[in-house]
C-alpha positions as CSV (number, residue, x, y, z in Angstrom):
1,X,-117.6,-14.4,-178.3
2,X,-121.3,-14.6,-178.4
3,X,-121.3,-17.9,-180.2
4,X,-118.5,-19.3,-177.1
5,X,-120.7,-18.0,-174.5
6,X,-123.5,-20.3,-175.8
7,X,-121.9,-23.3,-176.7
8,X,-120.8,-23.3,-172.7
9,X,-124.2,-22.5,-171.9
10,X,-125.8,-25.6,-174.0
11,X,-122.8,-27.6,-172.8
12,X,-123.8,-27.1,-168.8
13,X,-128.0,-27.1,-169.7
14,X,-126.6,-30.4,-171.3
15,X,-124.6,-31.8,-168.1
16,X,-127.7,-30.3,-165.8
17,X,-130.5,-32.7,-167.8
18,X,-128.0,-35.4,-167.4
19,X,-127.1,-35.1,-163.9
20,X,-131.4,-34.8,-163.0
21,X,-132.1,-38.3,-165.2
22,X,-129.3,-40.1,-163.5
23,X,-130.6,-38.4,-160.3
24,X,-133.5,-40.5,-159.7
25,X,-131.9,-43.7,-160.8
26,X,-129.1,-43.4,-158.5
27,X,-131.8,-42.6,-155.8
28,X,-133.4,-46.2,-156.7
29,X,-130.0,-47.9,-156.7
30,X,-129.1,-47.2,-152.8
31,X,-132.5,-47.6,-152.1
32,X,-132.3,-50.8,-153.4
33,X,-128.6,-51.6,-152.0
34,X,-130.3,-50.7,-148.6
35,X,-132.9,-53.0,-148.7
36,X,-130.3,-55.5,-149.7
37,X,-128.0,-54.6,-146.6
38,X,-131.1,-55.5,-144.2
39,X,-132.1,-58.6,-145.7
40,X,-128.1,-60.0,-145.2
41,X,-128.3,-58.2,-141.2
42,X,-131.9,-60.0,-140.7
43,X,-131.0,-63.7,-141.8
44,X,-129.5,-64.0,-138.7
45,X,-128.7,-60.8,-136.8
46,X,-126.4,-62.9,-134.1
47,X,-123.6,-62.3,-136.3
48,X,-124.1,-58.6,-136.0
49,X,-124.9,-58.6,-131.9
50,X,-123.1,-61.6,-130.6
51,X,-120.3,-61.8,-133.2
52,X,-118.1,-64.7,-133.0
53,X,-114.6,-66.0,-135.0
54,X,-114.8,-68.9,-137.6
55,X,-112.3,-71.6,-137.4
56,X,-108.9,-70.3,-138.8
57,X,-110.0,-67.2,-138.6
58,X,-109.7,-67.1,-135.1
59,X,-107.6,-70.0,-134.5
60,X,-104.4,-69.0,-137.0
61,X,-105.2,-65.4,-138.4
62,X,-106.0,-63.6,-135.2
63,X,-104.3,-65.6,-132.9
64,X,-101.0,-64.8,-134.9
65,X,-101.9,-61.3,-135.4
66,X,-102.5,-60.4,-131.5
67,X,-98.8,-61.5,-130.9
68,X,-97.1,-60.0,-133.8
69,X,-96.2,-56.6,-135.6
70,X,-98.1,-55.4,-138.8
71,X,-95.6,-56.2,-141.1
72,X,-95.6,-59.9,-139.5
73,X,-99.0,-60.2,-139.5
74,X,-99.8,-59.0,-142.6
75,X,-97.5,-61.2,-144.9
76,X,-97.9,-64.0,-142.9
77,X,-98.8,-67.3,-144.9
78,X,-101.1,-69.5,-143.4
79,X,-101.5,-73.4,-144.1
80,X,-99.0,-72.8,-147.3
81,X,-100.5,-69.8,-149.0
82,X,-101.2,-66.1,-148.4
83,X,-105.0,-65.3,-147.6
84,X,-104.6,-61.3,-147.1
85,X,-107.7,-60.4,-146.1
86,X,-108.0,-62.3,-143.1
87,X,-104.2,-61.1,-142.3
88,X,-105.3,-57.1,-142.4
89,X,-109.1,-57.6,-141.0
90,X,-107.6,-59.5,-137.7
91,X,-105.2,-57.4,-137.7
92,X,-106.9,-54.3,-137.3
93,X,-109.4,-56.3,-135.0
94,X,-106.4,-56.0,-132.7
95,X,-106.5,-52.5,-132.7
96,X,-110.3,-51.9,-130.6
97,X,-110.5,-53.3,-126.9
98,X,-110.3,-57.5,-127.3
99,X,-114.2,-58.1,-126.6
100,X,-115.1,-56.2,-130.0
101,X,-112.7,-58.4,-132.3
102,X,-114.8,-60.5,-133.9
103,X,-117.3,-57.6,-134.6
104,X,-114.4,-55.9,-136.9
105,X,-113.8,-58.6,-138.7
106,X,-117.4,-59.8,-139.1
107,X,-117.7,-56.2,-140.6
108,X,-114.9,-56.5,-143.0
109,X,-116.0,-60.3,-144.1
110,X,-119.9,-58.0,-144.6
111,X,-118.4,-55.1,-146.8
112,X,-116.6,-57.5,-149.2
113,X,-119.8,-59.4,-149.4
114,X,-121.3,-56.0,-150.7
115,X,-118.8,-55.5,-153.4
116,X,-120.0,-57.8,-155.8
117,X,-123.9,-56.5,-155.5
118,X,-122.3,-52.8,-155.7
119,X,-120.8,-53.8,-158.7
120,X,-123.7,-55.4,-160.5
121,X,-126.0,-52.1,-159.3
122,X,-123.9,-49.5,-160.9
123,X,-122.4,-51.5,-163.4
124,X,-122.0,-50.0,-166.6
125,X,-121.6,-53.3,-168.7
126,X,-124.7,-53.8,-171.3
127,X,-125.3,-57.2,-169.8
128,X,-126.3,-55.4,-166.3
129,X,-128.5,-52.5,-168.0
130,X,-131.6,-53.1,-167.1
131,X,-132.8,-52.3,-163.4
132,X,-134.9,-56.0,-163.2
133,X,-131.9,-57.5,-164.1
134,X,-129.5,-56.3,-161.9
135,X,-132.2,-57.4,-159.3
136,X,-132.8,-60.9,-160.1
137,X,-128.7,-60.7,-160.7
138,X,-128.3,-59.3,-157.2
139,X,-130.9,-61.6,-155.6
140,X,-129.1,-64.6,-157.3
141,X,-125.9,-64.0,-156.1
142,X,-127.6,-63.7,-152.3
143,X,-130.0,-66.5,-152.2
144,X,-129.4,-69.3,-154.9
145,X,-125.6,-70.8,-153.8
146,X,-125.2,-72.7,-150.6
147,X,-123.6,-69.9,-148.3
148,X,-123.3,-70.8,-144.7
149,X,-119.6,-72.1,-144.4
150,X,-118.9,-68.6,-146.1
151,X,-121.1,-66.4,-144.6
152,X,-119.5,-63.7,-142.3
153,X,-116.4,-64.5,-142.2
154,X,-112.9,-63.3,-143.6
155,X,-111.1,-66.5,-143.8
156,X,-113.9,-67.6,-146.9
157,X,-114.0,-63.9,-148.3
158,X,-111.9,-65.5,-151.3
159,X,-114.6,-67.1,-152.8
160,X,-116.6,-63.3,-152.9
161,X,-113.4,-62.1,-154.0
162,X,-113.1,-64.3,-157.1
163,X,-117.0,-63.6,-158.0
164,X,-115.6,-59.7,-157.6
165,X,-112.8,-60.3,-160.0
166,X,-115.1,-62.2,-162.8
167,X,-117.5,-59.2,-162.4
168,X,-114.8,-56.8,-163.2
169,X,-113.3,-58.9,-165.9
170,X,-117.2,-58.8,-167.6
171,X,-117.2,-54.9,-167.2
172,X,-115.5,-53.0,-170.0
173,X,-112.6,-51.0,-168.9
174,X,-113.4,-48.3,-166.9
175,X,-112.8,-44.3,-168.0
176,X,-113.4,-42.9,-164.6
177,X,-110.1,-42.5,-162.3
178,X,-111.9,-43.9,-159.2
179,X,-114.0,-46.8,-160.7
180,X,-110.6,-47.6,-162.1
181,X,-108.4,-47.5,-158.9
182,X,-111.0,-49.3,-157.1
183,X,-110.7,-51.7,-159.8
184,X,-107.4,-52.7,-159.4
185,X,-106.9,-52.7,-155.9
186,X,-109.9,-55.3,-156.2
187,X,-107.7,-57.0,-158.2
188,X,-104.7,-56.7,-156.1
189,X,-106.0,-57.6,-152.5
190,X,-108.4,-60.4,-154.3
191,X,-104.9,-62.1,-155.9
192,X,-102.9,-61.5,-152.7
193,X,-106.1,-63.6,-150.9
194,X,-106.0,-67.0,-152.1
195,X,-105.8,-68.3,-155.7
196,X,-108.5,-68.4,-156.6
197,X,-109.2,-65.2,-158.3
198,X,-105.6,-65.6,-159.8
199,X,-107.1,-68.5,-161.4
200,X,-108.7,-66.5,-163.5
201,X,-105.7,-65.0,-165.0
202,X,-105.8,-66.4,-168.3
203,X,-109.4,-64.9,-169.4
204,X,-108.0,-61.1,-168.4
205,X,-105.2,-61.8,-170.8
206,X,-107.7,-63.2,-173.2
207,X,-109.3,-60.5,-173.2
208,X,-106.2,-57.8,-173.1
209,X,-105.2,-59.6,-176.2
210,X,-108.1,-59.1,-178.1
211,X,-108.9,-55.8,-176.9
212,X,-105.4,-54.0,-177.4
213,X,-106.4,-52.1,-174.1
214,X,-103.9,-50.9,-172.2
215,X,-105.9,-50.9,-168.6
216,X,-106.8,-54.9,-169.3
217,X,-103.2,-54.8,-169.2
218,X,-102.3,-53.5,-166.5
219,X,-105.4,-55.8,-164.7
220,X,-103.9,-58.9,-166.0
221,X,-100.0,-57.9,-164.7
222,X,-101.6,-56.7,-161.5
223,X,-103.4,-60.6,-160.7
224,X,-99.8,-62.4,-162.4
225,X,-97.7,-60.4,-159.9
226,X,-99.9,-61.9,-157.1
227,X,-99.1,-65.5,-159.1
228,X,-95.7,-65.0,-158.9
229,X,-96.0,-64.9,-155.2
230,X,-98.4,-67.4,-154.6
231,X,-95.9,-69.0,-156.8
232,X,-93.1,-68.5,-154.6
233,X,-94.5,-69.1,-151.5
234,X,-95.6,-72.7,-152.5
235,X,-92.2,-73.8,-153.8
236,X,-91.4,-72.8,-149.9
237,X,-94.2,-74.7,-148.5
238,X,-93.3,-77.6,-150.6
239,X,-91.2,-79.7,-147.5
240,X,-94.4,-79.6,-145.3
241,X,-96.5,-83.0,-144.9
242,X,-99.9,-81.4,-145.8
243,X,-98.7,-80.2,-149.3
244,X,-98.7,-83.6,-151.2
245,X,-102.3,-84.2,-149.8
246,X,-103.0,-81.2,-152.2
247,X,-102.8,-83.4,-155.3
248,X,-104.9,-86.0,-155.3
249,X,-106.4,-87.2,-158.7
250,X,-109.8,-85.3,-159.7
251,X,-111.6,-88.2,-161.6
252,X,-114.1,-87.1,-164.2
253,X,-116.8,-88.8,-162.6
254,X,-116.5,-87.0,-159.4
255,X,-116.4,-83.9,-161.7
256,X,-119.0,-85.3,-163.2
257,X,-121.7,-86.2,-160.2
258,X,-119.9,-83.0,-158.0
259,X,-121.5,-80.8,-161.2
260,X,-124.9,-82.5,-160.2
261,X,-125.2,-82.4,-156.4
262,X,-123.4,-79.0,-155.7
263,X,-124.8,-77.3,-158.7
264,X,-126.7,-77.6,-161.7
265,X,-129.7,-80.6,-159.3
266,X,-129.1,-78.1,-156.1
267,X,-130.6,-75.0,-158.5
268,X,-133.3,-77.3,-159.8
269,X,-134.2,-79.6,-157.7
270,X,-133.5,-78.1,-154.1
271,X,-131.3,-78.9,-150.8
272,X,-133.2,-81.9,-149.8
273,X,-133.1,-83.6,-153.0
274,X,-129.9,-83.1,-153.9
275,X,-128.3,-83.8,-151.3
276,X,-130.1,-87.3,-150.7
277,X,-128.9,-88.2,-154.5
278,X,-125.6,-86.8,-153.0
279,X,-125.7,-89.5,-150.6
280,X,-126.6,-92.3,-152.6
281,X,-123.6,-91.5,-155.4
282,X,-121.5,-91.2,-152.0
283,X,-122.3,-94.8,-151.0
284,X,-121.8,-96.2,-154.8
285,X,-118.5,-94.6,-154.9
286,X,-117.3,-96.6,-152.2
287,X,-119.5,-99.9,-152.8
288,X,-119.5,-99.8,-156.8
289,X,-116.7,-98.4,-158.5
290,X,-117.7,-99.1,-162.2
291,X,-121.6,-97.9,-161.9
292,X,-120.1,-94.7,-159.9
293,X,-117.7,-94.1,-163.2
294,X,-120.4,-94.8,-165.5
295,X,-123.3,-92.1,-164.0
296,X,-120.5,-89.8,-163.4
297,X,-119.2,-89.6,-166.8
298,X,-123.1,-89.3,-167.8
299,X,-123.5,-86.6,-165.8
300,X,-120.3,-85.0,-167.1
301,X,-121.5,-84.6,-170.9
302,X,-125.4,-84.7,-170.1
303,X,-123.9,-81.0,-167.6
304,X,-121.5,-79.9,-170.4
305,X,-123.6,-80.1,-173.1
306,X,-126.7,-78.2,-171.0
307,X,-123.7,-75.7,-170.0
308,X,-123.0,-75.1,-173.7
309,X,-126.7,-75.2,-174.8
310,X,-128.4,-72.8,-171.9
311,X,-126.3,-70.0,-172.2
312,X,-126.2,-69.8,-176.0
313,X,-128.3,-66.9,-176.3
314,X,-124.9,-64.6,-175.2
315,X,-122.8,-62.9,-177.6
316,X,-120.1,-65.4,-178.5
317,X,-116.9,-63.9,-176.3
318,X,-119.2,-63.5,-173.6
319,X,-120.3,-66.9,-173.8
320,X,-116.7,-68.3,-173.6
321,X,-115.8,-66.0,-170.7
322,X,-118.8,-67.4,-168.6
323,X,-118.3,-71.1,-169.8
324,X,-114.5,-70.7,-169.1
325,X,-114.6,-69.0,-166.0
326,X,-117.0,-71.4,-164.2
327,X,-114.8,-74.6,-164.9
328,X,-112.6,-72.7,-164.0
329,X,-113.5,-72.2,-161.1
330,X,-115.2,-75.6,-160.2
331,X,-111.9,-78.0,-161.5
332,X,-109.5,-75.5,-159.8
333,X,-110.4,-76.0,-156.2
334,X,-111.5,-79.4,-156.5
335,X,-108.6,-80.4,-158.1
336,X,-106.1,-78.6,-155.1
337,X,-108.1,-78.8,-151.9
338,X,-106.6,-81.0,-149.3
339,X,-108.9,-84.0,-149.2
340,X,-107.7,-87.2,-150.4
341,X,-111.2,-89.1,-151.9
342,X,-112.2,-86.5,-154.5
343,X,-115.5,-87.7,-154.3
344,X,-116.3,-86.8,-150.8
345,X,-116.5,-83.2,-152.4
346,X,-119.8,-84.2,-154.1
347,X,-122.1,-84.5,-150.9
348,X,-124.4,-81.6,-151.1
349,X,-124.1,-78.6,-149.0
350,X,-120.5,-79.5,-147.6
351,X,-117.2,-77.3,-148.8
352,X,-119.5,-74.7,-149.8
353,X,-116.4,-72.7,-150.1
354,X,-115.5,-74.6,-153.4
355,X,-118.5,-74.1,-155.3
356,X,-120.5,-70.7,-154.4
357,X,-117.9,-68.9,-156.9
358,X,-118.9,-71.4,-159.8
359,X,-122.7,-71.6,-158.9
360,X,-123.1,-67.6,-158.7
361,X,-121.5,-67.8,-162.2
362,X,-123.9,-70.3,-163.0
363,X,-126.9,-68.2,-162.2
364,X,-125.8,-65.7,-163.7
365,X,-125.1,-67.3,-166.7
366,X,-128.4,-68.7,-166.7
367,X,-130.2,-65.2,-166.1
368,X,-128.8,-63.8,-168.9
369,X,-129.2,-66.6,-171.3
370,X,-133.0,-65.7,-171.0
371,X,-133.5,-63.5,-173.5
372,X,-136.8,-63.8,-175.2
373,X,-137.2,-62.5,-178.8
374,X,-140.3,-62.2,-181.2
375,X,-140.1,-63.9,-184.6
376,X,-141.4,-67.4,-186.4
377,X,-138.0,-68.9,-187.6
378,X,-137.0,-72.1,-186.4
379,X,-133.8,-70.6,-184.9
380,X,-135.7,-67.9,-182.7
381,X,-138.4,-70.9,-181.6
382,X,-135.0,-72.9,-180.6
383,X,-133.4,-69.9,-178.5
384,X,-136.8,-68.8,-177.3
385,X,-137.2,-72.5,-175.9
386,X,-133.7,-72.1,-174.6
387,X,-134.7,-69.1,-173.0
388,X,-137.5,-70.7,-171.2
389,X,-135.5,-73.2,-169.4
390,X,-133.1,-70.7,-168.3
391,X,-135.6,-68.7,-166.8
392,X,-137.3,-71.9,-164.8
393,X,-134.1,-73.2,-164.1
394,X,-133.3,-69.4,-162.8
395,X,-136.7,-69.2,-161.0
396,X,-136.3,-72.7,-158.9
397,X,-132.9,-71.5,-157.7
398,X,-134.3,-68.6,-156.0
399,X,-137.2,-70.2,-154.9
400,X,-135.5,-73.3,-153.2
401,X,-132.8,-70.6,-152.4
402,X,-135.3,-68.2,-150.5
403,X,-136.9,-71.0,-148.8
404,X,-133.8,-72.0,-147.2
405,X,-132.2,-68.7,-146.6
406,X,-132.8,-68.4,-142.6
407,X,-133.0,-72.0,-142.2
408,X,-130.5,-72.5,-139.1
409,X,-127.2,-74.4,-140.1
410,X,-126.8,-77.0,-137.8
411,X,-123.3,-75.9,-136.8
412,X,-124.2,-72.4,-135.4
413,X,-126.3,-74.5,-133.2
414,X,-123.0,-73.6,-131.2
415,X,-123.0,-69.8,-130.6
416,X,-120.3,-68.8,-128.2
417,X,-120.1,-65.6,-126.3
418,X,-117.1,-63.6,-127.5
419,X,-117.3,-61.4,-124.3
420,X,-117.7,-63.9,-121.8
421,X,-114.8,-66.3,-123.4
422,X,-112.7,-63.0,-123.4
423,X,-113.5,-63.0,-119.6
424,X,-112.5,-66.0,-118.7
425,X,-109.2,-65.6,-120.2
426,X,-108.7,-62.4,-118.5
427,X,-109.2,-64.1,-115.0
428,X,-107.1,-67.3,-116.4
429,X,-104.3,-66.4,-119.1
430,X,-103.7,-69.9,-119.9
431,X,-107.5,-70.5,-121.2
432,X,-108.5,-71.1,-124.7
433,X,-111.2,-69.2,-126.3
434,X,-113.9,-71.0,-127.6
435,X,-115.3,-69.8,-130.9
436,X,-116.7,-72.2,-133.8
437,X,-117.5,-74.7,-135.1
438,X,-117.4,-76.7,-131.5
439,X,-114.5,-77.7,-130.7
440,X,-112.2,-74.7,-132.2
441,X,-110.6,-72.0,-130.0
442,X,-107.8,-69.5,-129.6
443,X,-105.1,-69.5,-127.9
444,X,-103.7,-66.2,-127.2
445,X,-99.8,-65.4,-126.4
446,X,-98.7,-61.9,-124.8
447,X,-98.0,-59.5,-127.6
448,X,-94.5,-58.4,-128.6
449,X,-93.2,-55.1,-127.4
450,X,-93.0,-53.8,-130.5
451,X,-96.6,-54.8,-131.2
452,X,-98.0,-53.5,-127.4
453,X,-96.4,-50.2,-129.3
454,X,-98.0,-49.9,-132.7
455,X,-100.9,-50.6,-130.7
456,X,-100.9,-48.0,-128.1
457,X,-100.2,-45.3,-130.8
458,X,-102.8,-46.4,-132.8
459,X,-105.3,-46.3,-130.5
460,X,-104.3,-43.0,-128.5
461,X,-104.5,-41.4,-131.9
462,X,-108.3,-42.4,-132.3
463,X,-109.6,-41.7,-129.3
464,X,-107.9,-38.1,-129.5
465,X,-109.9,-37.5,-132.8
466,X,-112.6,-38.8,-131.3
467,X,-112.5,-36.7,-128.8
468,X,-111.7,-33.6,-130.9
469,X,-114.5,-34.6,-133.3
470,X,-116.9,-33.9,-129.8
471,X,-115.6,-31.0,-128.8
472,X,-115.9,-29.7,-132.0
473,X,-119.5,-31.0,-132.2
474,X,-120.1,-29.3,-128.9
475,X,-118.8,-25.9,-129.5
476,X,-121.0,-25.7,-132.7
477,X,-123.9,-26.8,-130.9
């Protein structure tokens, strides 16, 4: 008895000590993840104050989900595929009086942005274990890719998605119930958005083989059930005009320069730079076929080779994951996004939607290939070298990245006012709502009956806990 009782009692002094070092550490963490929420409020707080929609967005997602049920408005496809998350986060924008809209779903498009930096922060993967390097990881993912297209809005929360779904595919499986839930409905609402994080599919059953574990199972089946329909809701789209237009020929010398401008010169060399070399491959393309073919193809190995070389420091699998997962996700999109000359996709700062997934990776890819060692043999001076340029390449990302974080984008130079649009259509049904980029707007059509219902319940049954949630405040006070 005497021997139970203390066992127990070392067993709880055991769990105490643990709980008070992870205590202060935790304590750092949301201190840090604050910080982190008020440098993405502060770059430009008009999103926050004078929110607004963002092309389809607006134009499709809400203005289908104001007319229709939930079931409709959820599973609609729009322009041939499913994108989810803008389905449910207009959807419930429906729910709150029409001038706050755009403020739900500039909320929702916000918290998906935070998943990514909440998983790096309490990660418990070895590559995330030190506090400065989920710091420079988090500060990488929010300052070195080119982010305004994707900034804010739902109908571009794919891309943060996808950079969710590599993240969790570099974890190791999860023991914890919640961590693991929250796992795989990151998977599932991430596959059912887009393809791009299904994309990714054959690394999770890369490593499910390997690993004989049965929850990388289950992650894998959870992202090839959201392929299947993907799948089937292409072969449906297939008779529409626009769905040819999807496959054009990738050359690899747009590859090639597209790697360059929108990447690897961008991190190194800046905006400015890169985007005038951007320019000038842009013009050859068109002028000079067989010099655009021969610099791109250069710029192809000379960018493979340096992608094979920089991150070599890594453990072998987790080399291959990183390597794989960012062409991945560079030749993916490029290959299937609707624009006919491939090579338009290399001018610098345009389609950012393509390439902040793959350039994340490649920072962080970068970052952790800088691992510095002591020693005297030529193979530790070679990785130590290697280090080096991973950590400069690293450090002019964030510094041209930080420079040109609240630089205005030249299309919010537009800002229209929600409320006052929403005005204006209340005197005059028949107007369009503006919203951006210029030019873009909204039509809205009177809700169905069914939908007028949903609605009203909905929102009767929040304002009556509201309004039990004061009393009750007022009777305690």
């Amino acid at each position: 008895m005497g021997n139970s009782s203390a066992t127990a009692k070392a067993a709880q002094e055991k769990f105490s000590a643990r709980v008070r070092s992870a205590f202060p550490k935790a304590i750092l963490l949301f201190a840090v993840m604050t910080v982190v929420i008020l440098v993405i409020i502060l770059r430009d707080t008009r999103y926050f104050f004078i929110p607004r929609f963002w092309a389809e967005e607006g134009k499709l997602h809400f203005a289908y989900s104001y007319s229709h049920t939930w079931l409709e408005s959820l599973l609609q496809p729009q322009v041939g595929y499913l994108n989810f998350w803008p389905n449910l986060a207009t959807k419930i924008a429906t729910i709150p009086p029409l001038e706050w809209a755009p403020l739900v779903t500039t909320l929702l498009a916000f918290l998906i942005q935070l998943v990514p930096i909440v998983l790096i922060l309490f990660s418990r993967s070895p590559f995330w274990k030190s506090l400065p390097r989920k710091l420079f990881g988090v500060a990488i993912f929010i300052f070195s890719p080119l982010t305004m297209e994707t900034w804010l809005n739902t109908i571009n929360s794919f891309t943060y998605f996808a950079i969710a779904t590599f993240l969790i595919l570099l974890e190791d499986a999860p023991a914890g119930r919640v961590r693991l839930w929250a796992n795989r409905v990151m998977l599932l609402i991430g596959g059912l958005t887009g393809m791009l994080s299904c994309f990714l599919i054959p690394l999770y059953f890369f490593r499910a083989f390997h690993e004989k574990d049965k929850e990388r199972w289950i992650q894998t089946l959870i992202l090839a059930a959201c392929v299947l329909v993907h799948i089937y809701l292409i072969f449906t789209y297939t008779s529409e005009a626009s769905f040819k237009e999807r496959f054009h020929m990738l050359g690899f010398s747009t590859l090639g320069v597209t790697m360059w401008t929108q990447g690897i010169g961008l991190f190194v060399f800046g905006f400015d730079q890169a985007r005038e070399w951007a320019q000038t491959f842009f013009s050859l393309a068109a002028q000079d076929t067989a010099s655009f073919q021969m610099w791109g193809r250069f710029l192809l190995i000379f960018g493979l080779v340096l992608l094979f070389l920089l991150p070599s420091n890594l453990p072998r699998k987790i080399h291959f994951l990183f390597i794989s997962s960012y062409l991945i996700l560079m030749v993916f999109p490029m290959m299937f996004s609707v624009i006919e000359d491939k090579y338009a996709l290399s001018v610098t700062g345009l389609h950012q939607r393509l390439f902040l997934a793959p350039n994340t990776l490649l920072g962080w890819m970068l970052l952790l290939g800088a691992q510095f060692k002591k020693g005297n043999g030529l193979r530790l001076i070679f990785a130590n070298l290697v280090s080096l340029l991973c950590a400069l390449v690293v450090g002019a990302s964030l510094f041209w990245g930080i420079q040109s974080y609240q630089k205005p984008w030249f299309v919010t130079a537009y800002w229209p006012d929600w409320k006052a649009e929403v005005s204006a259509w209340r005197a005059n049904p028949e107007y369009l709502l503006n919203i951006q980029p210029e030019g873009w707007t909204v039509e809205l059509k009177k809700p169905r009956l069914s939908a007028i219902v949903v609605k009203y319940i909905l929102y009767t049954r929040l304002h009556s806990r509201k309004r039990s949630w004061l009393i009750h405040r007022q009777d305690r006070a």
